[in-house]
N, C-alpha and C positions, 0 to 999 in steps of 0.2 A: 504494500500500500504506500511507502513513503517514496516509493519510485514514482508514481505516479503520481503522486503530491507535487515529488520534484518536477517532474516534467511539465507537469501545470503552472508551476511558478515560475518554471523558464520561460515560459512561453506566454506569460499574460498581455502583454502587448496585443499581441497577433490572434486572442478570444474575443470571439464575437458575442455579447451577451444581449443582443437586439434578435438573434437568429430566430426565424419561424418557421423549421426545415427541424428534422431529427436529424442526428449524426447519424452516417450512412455505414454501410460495412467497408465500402474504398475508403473511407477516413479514419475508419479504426486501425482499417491495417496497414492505412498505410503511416502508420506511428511503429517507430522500431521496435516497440516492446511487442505489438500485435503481428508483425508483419508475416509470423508464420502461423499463424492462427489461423482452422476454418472459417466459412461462413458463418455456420453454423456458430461455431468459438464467439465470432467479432458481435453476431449477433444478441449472443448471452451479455457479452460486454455492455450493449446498448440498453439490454432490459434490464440489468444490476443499476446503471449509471441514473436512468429512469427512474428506479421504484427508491434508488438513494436522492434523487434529486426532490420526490417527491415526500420522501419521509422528513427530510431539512428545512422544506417548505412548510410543511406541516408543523413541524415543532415550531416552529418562529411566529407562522401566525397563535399558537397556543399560549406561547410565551409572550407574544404581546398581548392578548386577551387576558392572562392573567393582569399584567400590570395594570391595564386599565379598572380591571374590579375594586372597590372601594376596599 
């Protein structure tokens, strides 16, 4: 995991966080860590990254619903 942390911090420049496309399976692989990866493989990638993106989303609106509570 902190490979991939790192690679994300090298590279935040060049993150698009406007994007309204999903990351494709050519994007995953073609990242040197994936690039021997099935489809199949790159695929699992995209639905891990997914159902993480959506669990982070999730805590943060909870955590700010908390705060607001009296």
């Amino acid at each position: 995991m902190d490979s991939i942390l790192n690679l994300v911090m090298e590279n935040l420049d060049d993150l698009d966080f406007s994007r309204l496309t999903e990351i494709t399976i050519k994007e995953v692989k073609d990242l040197p860590m994936f690039k021997h990866y099935s489809d199949a493989e790159a695929q699992e990638v995209i639905r891990t990254l997914k159902r993480f993106s959506e669990i982070i989303v999730q805590d943060h609106f909870k955590k700010e619903n908390q705060e607001k509570k009296p």
